[in-house]
C-alpha positions in Angstrom: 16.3 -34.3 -4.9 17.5 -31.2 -3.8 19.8 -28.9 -6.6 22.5 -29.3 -4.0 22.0 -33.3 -3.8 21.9 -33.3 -8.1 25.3 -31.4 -7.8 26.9 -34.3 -5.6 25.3 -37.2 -7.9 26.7 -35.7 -10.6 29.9 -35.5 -9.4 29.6 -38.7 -7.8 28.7 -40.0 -11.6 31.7 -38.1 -13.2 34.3 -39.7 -11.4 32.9 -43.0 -11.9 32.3 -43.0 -15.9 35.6 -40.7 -16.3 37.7 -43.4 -14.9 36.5 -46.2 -16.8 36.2 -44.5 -20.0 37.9 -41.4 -20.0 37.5 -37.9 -19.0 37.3 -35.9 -22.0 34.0 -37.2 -23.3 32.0 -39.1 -20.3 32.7 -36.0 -18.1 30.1 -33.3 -19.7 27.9 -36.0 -20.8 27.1 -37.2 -17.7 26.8 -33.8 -16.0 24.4 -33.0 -18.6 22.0 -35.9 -17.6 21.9 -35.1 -13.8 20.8 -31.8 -15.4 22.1 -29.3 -12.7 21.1 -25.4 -12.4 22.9 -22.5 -13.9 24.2 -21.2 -10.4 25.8 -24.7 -10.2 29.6 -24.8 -10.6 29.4 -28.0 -13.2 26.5 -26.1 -15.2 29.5 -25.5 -18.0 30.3 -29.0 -18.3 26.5 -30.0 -18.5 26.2 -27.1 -21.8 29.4 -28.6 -22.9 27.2 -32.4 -22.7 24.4 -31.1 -24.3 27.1 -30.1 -27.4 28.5 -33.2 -27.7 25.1 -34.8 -27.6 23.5 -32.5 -30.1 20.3 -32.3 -29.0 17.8 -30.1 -30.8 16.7 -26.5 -30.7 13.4 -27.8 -29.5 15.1 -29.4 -26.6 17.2 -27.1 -25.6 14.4 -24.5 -25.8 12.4 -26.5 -23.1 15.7 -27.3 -21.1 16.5 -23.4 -20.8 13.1 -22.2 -19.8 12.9 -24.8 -17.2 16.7 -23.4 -15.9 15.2 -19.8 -15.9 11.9 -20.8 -14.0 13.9 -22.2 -11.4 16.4 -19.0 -11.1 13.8 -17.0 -11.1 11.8 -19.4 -7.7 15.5 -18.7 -5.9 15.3 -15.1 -6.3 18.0 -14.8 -9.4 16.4 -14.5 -12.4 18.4 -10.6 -12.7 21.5 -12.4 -13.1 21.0 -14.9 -15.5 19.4 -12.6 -18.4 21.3 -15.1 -20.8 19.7 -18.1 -19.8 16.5 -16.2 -20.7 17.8 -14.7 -23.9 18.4 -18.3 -25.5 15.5 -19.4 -24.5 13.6 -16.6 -26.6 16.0 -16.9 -29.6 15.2 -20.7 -29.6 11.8 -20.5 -29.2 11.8 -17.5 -32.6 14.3 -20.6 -34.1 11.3 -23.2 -33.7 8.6 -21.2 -34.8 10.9 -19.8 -38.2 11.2 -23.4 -38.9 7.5 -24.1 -38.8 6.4 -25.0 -42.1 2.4 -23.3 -43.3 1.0 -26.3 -42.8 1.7 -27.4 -39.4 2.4 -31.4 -39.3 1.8 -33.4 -36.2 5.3 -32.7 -34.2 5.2 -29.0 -34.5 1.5 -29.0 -33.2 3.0 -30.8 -30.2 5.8 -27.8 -29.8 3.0 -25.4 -30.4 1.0 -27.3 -27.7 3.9 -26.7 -25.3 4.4 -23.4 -25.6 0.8 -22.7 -25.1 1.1 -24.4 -21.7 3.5 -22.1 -20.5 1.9 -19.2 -20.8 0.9 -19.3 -17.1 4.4 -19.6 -16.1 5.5 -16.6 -17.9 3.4 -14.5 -16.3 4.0 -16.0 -13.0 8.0 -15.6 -13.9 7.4 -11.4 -14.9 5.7 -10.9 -11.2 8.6 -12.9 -9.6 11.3 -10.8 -11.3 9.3 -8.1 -10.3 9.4 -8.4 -6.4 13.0 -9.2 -6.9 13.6 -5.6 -8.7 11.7 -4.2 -5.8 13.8 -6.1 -2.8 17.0 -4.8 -4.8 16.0 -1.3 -4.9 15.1 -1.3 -1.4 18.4 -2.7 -0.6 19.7 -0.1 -2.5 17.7 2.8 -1.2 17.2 1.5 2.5 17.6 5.5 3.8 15.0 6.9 1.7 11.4 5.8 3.9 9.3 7.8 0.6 11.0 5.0 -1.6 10.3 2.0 0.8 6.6 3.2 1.1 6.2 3.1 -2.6 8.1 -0.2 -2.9 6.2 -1.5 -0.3 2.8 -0.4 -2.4 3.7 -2.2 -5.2 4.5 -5.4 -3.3 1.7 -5.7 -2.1 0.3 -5.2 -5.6 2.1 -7.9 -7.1 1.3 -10.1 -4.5 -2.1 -10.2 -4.9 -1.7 -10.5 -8.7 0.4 -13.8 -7.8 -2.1 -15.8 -5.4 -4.8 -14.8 -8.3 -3.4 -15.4 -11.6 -3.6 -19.4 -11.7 -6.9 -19.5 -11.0 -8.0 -16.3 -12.8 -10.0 -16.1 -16.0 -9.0 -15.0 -19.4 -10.6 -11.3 -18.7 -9.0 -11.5 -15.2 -5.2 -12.4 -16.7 -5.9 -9.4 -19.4 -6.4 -7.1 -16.9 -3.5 -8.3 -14.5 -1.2 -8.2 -17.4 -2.1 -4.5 -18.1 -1.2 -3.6 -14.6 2.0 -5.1 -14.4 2.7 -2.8 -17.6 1.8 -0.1 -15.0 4.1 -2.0 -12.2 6.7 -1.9 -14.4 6.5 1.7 -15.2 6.8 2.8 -11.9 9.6 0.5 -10.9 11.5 2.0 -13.4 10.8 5.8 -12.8 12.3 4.3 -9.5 15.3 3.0 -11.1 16.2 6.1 -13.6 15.7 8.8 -10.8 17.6 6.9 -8.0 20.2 4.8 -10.2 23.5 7.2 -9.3 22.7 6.4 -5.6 22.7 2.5 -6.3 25.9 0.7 -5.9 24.4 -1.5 -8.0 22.7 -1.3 -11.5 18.9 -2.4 -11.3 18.4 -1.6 -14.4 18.9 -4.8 -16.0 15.5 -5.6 -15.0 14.1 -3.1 -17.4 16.0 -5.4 -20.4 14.7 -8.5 -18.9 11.3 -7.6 -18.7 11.5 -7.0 -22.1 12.1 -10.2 -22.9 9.2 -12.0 -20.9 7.2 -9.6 -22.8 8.4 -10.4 -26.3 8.0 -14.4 -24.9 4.6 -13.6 -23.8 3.3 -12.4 -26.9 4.8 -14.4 -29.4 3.2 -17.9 -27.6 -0.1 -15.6 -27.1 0.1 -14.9 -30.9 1.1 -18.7 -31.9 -2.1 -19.6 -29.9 -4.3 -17.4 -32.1 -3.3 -18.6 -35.8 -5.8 -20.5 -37.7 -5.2 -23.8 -39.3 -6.6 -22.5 -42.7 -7.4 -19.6 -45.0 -4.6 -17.7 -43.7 -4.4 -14.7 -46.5 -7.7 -14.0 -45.9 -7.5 -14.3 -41.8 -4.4 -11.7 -42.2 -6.8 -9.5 -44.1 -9.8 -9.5 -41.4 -7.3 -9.1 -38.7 -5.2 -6.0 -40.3 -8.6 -4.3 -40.3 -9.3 -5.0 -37.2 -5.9 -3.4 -36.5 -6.1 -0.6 -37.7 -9.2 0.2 -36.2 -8.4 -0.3 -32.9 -5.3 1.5 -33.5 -7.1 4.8 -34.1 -9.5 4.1 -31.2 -6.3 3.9 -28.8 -4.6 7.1 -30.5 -8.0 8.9 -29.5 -7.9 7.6 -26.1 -4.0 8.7 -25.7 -5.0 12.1 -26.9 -7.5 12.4 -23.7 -5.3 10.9 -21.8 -4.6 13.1 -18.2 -0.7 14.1 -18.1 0.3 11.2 -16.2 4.0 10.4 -17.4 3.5 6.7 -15.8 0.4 5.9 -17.9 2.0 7.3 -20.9 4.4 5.6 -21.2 3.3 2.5 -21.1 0.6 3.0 -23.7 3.0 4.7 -25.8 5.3 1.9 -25.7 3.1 -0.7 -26.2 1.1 1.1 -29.5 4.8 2.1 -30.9 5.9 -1.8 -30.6 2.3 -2.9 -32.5 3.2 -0.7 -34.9 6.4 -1.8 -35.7 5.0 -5.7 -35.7 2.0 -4.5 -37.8 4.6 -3.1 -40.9 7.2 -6.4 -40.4 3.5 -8.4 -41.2 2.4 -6.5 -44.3 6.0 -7.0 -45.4 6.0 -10.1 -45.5 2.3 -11.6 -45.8 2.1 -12.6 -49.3 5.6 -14.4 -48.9 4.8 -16.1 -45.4 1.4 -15.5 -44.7 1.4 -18.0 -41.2 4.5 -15.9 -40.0 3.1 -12.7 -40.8 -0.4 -13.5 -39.1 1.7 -14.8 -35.7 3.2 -11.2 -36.0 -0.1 -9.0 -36.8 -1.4 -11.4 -33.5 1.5 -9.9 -31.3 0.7 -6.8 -32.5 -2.9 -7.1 -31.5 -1.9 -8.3 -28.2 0.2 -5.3 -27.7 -2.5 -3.0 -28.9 -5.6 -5.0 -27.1 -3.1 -4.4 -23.7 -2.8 -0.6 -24.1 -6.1 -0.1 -24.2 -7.0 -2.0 -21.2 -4.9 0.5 -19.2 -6.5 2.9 -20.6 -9.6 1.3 -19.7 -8.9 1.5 -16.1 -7.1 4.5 -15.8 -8.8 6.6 -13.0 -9.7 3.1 -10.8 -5.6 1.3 -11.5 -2.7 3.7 -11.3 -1.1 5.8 -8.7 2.2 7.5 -10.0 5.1 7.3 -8.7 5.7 11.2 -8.2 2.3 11.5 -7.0 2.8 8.8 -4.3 6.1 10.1 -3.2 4.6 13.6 -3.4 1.8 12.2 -0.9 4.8 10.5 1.4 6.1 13.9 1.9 3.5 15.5 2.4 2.7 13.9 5.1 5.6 14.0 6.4 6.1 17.6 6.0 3.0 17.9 7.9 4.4 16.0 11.1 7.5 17.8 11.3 5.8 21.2 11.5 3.2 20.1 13.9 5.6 19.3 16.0 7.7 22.7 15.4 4.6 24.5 16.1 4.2 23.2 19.5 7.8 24.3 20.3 7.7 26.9 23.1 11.3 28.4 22.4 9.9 31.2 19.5 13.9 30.9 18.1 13.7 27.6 17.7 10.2 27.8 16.1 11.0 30.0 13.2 14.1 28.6 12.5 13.3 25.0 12.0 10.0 26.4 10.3 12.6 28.1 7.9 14.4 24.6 7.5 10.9 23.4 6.6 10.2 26.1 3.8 13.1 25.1 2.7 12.3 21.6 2.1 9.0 22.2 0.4 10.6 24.6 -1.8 13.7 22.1 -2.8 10.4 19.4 -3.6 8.5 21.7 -5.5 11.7 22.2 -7.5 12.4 18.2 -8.1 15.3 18.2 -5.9 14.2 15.4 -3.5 17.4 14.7 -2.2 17.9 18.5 -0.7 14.6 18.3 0.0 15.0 14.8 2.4 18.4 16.7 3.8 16.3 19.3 5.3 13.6 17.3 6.8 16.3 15.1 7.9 17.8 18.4 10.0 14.5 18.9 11.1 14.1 15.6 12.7 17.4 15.5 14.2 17.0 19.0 15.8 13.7 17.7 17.2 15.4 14.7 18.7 17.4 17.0 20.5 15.3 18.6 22.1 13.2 15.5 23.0 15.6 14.2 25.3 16.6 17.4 26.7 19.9 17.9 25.5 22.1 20.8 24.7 20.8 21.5 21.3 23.2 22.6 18.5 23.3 25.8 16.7 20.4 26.0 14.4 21.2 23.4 11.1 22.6 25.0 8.0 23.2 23.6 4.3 
């Protein structure tokens, strides 16, 4: 049954049960069985069931990841950041609950949250591709923009048709590049934003999120059922090793502000994991080893970027720089085949002009110009009266 169809039902429902026993209490309860969407209009009275029914953290952890899956398969998981946020504090509420020694019903939450892990990765591509069709709707006249959107797309597609099927190594190295997607997206978002009617950069906060979900169910997934003190111990040297192994990588590392970034990030995060662990290890020691696990995770992902460097990444300013290039180049092609010598050097001044407003970071100056160019060009094309030469 369709959401649409659920919606109707429901109603259907309410109006039946309210009048025989009353609106005030059959009304919510009932829209909270025919368990409708978060873009419904009776999603408040189905939250308002759920309240009056008291179901359990665990429950509504698993009834708010399912509601943000589905946003995010319609193409709004951006505007419905709360529905995800709940879903992470609940899932931190189940696993601060979880006693040392794990008893059969918390292995069965445990069990759950390991089989979503799939889906979370599949839900941070999704959300993705819908950053990228919002800044493209946002930034429709800038072709440089589009180009590198378009790049990315494809990128993320390809992670999506392989990432159910693909092996533990494979999913590693997928989920170091969409570290790198992300990067780029938002070196997109923070140079572009004051052209943007509207603010994209939720998805930065949001992505956040799916990351923090990500690595806490890969770090539940990775705690022993025993000799926990002395697991923490192994694993903190382990740690710190590696830590110094990705400090000397970063050091090498090529100025590449994209790549950075990310690494940086992702080592300062493990870091901050690694000292909330040793804080607490001697009072909590299962808690403390699911957090020195996240902080592995974090540190074992920076290093596979690092890993594939040279062969991975393309920078944003590089790719843009290589988008007008080229386009540079076919404008003055074209203005050297002009046979008018007045028209030649001036739009070749125009053309200077744009390089030189580039070189400087001003891309928007530097797109005016070329813009100029083009128009001037289209002019003459269709052999009309052409204007005085353009001037900013």
């Amino acid at each position: 049954m369709k959401l649409g169809q659920r919606g109707v039902a429901a109603v259907i429902a309410v109006v039946i049960v309210a009048t025989s026993i009353g609106v005030g209490v059959a009304t919510p309860v009932i829209v909270d069985a025919a368990d409708v969407d978060p873009d419904s209009p009776l999603y408040g009275l189905e939250r308002l069931g759920e309240g009056i029914r008291r179901i359990g953290i665990e429950d509504q952890m698993m009834e708010r990841w399912g509601e943000y899956q589905r946003m995010v398969a319609k193409g709004n998981g951006l505007a419905h950041r709360a529905i995800l946020e709940e879903f992470r504090d609940r899932m931190k509420e189940v696993l601060e609950q979880m006693p040392e020694n794990v008893e059969a019903k918390w292995e069965i939450i445990i069990r759950w949250m390991q089989q979503q892990m799939p889906g979370v990765g599949e839900v941070r591509l999704r959300l993705m591709t819908e950053a990228c069709e919002r800044i493209r709707g946002e930034l429709e006249n800038l072709p440089e923009v589009g180009a590198a959107i378009e790049e990315m797309e494809n990128e993320i597609e390809n992670y999506e048709h392989e990432l159910p099927t693909a092996p533990p190594e494979r999913v590693e190295n997928i989920r170091a590049c969409a570290y790198l997607i992300r990067e780029r997206i938002k070196d997109i978002i923070e140079r572009y934003q004051h052209r943007m009617r509207h603010p994209i950069i939720v998805y930065i906060d949001i992505d956040n999120i799916v990351i923090d979900i990500d690595v806490t169910i890969e770090a539940e997934n990775r705690i022993p059922e025993e000799n926990l003190i002395a697991k923490f111990e192994e694993k903190l040297a382990i740690f710190e090793d590696e830590l110094d192994e990705v400090r000397g990588k970063l050091e090498n590392l090529p100025e590449n502000a994209c790549i950075r970034n990310a690494v940086e990030t992702l080592v300062n995060n493990a870091i901050k994991l690694e000292n909330r662990a040793v804080a607490i290890k001697d009072e909590k020691p299962r808690c403390a080893l699911g957090l020195l696990n996240a902080a592995n995770v974090l540190l074992r992902n920076a290093d596979r970027i690092l890993e594939h460097v040279e062969e991975r990444v393309e920078n944003v300013d590089e790719f843009i720089e290589n988008r007008f290039s080229q386009e540079l180049q076919r404008l003055r092609q074209l203005v050297d085949n002009l046979q008018d010598t007045h028209y030649r050097t001036g739009l070749s001044n125009l053309l200077d002009l744009a390089q030189n407003a580039f070189n400087d970071g001003n891309y928007e100056l530097a797109k005016w110009y070329l813009e100029r160019v083009e128009d001037f060009l289209v002019v003459l094309r269709h052999g009309w009266e052409p204007w005085p030469m353009p001037r900013h």
